[in-house]
Chimera marker file (.cmm) of the C-alpha trace (Angstrom):
<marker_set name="trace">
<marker id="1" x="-47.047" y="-26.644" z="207.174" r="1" g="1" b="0" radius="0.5"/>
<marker id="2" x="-49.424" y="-27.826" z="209.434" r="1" g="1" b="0" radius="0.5"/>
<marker id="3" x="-49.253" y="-31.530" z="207.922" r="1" g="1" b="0" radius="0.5"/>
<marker id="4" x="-46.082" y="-31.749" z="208.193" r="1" g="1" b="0" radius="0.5"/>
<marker id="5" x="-45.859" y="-30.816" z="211.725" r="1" g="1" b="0" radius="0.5"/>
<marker id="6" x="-48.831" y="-33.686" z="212.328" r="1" g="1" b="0" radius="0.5"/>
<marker id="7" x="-46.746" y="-36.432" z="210.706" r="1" g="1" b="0" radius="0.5"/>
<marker id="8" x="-43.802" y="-35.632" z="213.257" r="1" g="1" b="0" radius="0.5"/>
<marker id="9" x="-46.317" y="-36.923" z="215.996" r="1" g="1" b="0" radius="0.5"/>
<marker id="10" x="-46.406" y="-40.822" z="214.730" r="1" g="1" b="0" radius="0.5"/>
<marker id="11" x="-43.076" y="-42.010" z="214.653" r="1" g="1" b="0" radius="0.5"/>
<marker id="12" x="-43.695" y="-45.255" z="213.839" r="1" g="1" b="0" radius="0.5"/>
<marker id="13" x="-43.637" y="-46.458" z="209.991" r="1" g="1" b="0" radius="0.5"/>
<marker id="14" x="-43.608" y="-49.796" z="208.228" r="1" g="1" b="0" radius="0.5"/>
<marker id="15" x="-42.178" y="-50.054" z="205.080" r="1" g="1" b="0" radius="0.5"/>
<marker id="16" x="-44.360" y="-51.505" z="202.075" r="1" g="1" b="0" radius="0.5"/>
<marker id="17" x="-41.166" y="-53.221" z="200.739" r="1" g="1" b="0" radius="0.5"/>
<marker id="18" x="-37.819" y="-54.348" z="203.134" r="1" g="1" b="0" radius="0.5"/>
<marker id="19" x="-35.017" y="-51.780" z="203.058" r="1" g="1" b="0" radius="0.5"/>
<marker id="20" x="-31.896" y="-53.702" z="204.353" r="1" g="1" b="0" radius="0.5"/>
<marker id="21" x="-33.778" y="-56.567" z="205.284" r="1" g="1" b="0" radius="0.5"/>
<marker id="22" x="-36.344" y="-54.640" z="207.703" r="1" g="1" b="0" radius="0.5"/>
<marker id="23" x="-39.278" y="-53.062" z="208.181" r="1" g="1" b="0" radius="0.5"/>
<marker id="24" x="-40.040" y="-51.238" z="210.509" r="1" g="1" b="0" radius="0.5"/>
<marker id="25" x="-38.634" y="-47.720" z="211.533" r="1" g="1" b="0" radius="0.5"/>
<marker id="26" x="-39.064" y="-44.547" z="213.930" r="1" g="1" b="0" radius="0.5"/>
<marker id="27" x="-38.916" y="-41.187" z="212.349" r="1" g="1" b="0" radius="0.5"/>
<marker id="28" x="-36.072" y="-39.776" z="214.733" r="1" g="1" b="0" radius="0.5"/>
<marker id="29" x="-35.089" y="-36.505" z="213.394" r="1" g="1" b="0" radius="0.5"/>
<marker id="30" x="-35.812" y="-33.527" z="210.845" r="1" g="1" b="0" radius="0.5"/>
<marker id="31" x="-34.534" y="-30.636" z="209.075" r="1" g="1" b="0" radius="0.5"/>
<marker id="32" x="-35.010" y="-28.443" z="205.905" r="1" g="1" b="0" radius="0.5"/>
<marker id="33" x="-33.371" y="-28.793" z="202.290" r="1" g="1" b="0" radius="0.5"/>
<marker id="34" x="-34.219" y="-26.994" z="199.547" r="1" g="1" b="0" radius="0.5"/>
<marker id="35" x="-37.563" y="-26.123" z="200.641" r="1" g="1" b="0" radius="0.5"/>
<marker id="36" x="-38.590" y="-29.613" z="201.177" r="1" g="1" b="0" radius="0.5"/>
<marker id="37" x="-39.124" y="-31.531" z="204.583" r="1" g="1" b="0" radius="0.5"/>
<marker id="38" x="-36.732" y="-34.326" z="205.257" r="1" g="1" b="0" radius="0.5"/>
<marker id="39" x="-37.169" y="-37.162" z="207.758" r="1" g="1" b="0" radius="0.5"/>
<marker id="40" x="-34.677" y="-39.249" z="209.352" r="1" g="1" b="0" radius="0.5"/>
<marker id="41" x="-35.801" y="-42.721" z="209.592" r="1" g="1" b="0" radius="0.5"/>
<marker id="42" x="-33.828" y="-45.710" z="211.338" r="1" g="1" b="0" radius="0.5"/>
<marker id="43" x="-35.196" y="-48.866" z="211.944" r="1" g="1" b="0" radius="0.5"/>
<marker id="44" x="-35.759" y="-49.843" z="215.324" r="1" g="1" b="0" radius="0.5"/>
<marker id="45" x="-33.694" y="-52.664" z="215.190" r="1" g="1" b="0" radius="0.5"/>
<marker id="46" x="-30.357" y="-51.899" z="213.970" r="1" g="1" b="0" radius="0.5"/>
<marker id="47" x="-29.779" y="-48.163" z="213.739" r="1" g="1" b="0" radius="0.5"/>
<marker id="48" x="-27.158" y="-49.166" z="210.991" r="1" g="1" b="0" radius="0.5"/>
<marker id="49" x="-29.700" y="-49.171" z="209.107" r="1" g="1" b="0" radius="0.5"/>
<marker id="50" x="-31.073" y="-45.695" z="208.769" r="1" g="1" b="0" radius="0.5"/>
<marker id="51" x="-32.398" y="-43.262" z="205.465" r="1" g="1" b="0" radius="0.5"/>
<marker id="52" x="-33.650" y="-39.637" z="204.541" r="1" g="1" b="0" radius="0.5"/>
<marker id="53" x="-36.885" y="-39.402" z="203.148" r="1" g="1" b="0" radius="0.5"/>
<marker id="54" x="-38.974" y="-36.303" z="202.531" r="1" g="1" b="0" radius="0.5"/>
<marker id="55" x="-42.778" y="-35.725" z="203.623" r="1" g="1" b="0" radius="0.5"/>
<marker id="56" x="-44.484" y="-36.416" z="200.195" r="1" g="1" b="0" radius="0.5"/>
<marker id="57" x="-42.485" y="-40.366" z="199.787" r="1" g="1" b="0" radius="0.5"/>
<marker id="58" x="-43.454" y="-40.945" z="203.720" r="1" g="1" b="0" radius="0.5"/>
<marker id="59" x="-47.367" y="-40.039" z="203.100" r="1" g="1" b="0" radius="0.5"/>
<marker id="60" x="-47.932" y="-40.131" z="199.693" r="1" g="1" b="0" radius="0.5"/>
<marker id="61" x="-45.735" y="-42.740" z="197.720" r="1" g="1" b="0" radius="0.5"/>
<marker id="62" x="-47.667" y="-45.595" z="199.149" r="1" g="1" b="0" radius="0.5"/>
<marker id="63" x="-44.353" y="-47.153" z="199.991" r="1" g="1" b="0" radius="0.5"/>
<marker id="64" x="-44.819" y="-46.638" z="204.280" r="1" g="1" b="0" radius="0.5"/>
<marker id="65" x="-47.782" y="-47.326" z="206.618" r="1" g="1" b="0" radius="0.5"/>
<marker id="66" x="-48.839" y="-45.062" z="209.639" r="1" g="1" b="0" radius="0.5"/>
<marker id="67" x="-47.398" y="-47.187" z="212.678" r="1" g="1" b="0" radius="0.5"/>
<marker id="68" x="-45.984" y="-51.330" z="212.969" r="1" g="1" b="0" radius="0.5"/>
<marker id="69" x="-47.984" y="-53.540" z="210.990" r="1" g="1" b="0" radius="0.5"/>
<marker id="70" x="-47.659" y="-57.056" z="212.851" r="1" g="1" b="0" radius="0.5"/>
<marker id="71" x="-45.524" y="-58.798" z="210.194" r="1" g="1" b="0" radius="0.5"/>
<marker id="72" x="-44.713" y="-62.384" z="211.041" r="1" g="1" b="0" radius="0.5"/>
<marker id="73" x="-40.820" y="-62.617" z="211.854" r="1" g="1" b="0" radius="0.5"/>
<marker id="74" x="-39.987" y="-63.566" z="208.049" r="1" g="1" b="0" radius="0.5"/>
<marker id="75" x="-41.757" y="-60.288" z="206.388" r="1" g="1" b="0" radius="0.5"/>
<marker id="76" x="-40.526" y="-57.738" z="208.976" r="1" g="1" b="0" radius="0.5"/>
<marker id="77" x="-36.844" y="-59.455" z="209.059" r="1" g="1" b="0" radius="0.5"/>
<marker id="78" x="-35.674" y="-60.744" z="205.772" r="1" g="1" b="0" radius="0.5"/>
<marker id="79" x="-32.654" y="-62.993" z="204.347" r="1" g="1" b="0" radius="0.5"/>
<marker id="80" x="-31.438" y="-59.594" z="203.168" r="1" g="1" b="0" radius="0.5"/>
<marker id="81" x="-30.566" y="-58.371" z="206.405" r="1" g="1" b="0" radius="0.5"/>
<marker id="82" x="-28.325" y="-61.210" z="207.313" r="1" g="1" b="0" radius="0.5"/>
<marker id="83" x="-26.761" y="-60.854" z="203.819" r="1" g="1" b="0" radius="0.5"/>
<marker id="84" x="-26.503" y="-57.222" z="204.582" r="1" g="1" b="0" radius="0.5"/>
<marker id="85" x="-24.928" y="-57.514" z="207.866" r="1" g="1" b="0" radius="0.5"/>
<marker id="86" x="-22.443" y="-59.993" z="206.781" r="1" g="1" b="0" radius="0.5"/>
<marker id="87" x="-21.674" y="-58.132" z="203.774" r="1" g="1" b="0" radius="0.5"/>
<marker id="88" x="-20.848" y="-54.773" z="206.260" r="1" g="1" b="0" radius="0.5"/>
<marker id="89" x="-19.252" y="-56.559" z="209.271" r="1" g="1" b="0" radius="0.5"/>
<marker id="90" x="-15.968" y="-54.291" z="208.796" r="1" g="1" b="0" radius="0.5"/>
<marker id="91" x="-17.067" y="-50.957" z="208.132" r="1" g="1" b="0" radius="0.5"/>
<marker id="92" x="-17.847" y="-48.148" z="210.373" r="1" g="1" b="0" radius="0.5"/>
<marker id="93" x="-21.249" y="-47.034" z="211.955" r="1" g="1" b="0" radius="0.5"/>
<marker id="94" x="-22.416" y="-43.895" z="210.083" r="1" g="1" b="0" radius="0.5"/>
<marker id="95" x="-23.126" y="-41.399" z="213.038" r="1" g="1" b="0" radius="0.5"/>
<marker id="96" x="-27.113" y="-39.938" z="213.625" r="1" g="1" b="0" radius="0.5"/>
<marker id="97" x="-27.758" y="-36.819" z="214.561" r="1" g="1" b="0" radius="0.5"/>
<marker id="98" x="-30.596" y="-35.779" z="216.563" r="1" g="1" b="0" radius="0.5"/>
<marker id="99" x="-32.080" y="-32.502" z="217.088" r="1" g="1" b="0" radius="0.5"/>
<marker id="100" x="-32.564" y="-30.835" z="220.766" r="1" g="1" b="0" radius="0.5"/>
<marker id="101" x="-36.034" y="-30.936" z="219.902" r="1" g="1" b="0" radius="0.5"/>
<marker id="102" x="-36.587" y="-34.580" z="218.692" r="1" g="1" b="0" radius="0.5"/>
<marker id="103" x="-38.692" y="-36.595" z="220.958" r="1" g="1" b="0" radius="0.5"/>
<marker id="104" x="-35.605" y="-39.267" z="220.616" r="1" g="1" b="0" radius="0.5"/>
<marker id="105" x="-33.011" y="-36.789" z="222.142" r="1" g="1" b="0" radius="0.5"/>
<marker id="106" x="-32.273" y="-38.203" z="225.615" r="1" g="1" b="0" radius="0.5"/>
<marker id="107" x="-29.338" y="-36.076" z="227.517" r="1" g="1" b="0" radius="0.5"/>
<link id1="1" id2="2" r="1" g="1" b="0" radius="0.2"/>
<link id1="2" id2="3" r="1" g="1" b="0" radius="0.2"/>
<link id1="3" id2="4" r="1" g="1" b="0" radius="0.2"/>
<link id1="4" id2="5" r="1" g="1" b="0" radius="0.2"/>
<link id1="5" id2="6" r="1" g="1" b="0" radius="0.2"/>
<link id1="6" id2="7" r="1" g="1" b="0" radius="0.2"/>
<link id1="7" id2="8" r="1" g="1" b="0" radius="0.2"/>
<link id1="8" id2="9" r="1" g="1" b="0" radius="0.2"/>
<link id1="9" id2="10" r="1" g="1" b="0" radius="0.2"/>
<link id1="10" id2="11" r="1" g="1" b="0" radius="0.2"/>
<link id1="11" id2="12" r="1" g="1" b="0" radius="0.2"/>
<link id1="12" id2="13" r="1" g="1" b="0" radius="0.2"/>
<link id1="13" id2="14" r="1" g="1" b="0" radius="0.2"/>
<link id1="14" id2="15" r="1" g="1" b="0" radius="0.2"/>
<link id1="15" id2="16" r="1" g="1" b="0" radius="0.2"/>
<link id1="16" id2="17" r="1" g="1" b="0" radius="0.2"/>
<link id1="17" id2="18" r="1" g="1" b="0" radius="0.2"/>
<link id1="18" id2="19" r="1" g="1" b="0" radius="0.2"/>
<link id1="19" id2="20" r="1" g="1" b="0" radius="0.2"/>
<link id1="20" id2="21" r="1" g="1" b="0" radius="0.2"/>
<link id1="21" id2="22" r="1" g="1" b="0" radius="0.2"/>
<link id1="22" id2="23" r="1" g="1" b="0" radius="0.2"/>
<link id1="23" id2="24" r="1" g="1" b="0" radius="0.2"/>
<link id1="24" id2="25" r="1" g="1" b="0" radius="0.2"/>
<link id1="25" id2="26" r="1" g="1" b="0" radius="0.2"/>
<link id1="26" id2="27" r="1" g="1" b="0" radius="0.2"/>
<link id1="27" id2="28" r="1" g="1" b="0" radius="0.2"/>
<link id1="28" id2="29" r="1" g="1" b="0" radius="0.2"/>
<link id1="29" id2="30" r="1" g="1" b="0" radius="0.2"/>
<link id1="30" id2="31" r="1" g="1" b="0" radius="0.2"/>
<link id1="31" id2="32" r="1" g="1" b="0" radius="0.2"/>
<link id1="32" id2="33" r="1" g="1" b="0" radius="0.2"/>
<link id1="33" id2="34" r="1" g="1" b="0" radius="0.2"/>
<link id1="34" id2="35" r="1" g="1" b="0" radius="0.2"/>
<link id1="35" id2="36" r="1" g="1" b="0" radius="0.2"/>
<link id1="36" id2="37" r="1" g="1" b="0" radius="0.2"/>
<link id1="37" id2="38" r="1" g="1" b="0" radius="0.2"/>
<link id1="38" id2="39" r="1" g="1" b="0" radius="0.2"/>
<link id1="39" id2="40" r="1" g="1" b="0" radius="0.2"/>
<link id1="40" id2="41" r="1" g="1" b="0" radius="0.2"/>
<link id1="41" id2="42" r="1" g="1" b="0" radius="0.2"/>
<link id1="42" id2="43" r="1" g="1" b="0" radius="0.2"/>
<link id1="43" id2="44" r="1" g="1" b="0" radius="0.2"/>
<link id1="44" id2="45" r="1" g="1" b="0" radius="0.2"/>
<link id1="45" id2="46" r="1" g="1" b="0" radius="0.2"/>
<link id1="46" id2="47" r="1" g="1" b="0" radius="0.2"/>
<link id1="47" id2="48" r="1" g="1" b="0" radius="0.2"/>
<link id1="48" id2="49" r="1" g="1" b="0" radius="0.2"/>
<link id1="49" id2="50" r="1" g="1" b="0" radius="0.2"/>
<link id1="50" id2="51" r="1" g="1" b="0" radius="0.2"/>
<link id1="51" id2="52" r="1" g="1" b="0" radius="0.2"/>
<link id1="52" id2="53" r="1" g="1" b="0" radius="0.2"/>
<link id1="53" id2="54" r="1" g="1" b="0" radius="0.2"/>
<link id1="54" id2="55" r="1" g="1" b="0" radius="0.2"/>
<link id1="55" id2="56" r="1" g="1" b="0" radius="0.2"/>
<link id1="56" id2="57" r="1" g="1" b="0" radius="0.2"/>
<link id1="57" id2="58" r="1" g="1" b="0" radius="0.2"/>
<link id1="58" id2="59" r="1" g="1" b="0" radius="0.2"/>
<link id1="59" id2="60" r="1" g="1" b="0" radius="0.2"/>
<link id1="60" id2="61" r="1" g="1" b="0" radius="0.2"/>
<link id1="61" id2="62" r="1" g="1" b="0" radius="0.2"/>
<link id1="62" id2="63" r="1" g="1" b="0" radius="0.2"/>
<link id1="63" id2="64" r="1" g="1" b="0" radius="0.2"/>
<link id1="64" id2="65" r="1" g="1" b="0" radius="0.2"/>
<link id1="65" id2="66" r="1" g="1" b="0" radius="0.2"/>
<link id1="66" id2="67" r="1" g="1" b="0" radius="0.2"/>
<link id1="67" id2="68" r="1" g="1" b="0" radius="0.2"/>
<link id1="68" id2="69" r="1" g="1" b="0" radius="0.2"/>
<link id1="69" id2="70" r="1" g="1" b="0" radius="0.2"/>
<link id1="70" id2="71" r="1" g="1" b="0" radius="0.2"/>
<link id1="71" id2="72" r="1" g="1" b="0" radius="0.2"/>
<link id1="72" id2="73" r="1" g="1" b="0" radius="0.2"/>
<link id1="73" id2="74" r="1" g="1" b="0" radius="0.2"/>
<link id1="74" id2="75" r="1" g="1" b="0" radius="0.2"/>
<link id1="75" id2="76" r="1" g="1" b="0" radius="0.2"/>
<link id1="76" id2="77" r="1" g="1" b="0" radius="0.2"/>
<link id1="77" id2="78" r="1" g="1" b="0" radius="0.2"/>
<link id1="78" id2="79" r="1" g="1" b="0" radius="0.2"/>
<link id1="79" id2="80" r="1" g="1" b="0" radius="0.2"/>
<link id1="80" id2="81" r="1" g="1" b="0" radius="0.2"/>
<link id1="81" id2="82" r="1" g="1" b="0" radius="0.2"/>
<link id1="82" id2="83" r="1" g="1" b="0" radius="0.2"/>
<link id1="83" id2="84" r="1" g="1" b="0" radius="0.2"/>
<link id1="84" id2="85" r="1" g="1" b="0" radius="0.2"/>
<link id1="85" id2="86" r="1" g="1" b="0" radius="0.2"/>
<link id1="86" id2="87" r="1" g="1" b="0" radius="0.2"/>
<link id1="87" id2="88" r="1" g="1" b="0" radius="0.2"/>
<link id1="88" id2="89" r="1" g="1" b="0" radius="0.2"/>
<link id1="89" id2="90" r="1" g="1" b="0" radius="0.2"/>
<link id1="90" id2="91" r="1" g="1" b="0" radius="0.2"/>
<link id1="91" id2="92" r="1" g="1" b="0" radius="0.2"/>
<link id1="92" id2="93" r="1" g="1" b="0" radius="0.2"/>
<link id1="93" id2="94" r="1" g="1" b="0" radius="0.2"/>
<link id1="94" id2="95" r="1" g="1" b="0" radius="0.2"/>
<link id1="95" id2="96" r="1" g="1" b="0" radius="0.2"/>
<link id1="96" id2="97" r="1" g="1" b="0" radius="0.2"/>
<link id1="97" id2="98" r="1" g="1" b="0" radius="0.2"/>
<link id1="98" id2="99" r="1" g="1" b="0" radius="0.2"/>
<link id1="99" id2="100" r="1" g="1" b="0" radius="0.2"/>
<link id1="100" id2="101" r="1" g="1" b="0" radius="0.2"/>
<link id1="101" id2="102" r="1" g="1" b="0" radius="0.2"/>
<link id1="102" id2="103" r="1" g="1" b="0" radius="0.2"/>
<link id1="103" id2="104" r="1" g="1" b="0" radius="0.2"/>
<link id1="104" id2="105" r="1" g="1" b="0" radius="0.2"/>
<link id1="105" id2="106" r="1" g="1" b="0" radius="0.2"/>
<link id1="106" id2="107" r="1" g="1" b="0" radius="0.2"/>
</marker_set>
């Protein structure tokens, strides 16, 4: 338990691959399911753009880095994003919800 209460302190990740076109995302909120750890993620530029993961894919899957890696402008934003957003210009925002205790909770 005590790892997973040290990854809460960096909430910064990079993804190895784009997800929606970007890279890089805050860890902004967690809860319990099943036994397992899971980690709201939403990338710091749209928060459209947002995804569960658990503790083992975030640290051990190789697929995110600790922190921003400094990505020139066509690795950390991608064609995909503007296809993304283009594709999703009528649909509706999905709502995030965010602990009392999450460093990103505000009021």
């Amino acid at each position: 338990m005590e790892q997973e209460e040290k990854i809460i302190m960096e909430n910064s990740w990079t993804s190895n691959k784009p997800i929606k076109g970007l890279r890089h995302f805050v860890l902004v909120n967690e809860h319990k399911e099943k036994g397992n750890t899971i980690f709201l993620m939403v990338s710091v530029l749209d928060s459209e753009i947002n995804l569960q993961t658990t503790y083992d894919e975030l640290t051990n899957s190789g697929n995110w880095y600790k922190g921003w890696s400094d990505l020139p402008k066509l690795q950390s934003i991608s064609e995909d994003y503007l296809i993304y957003k283009s594709s999703n210009k009528l649909k509706g925002i999905d709502e995030i919800f965010i602990n009392d205790d999450s460093l990103f909770n505000i009021s």
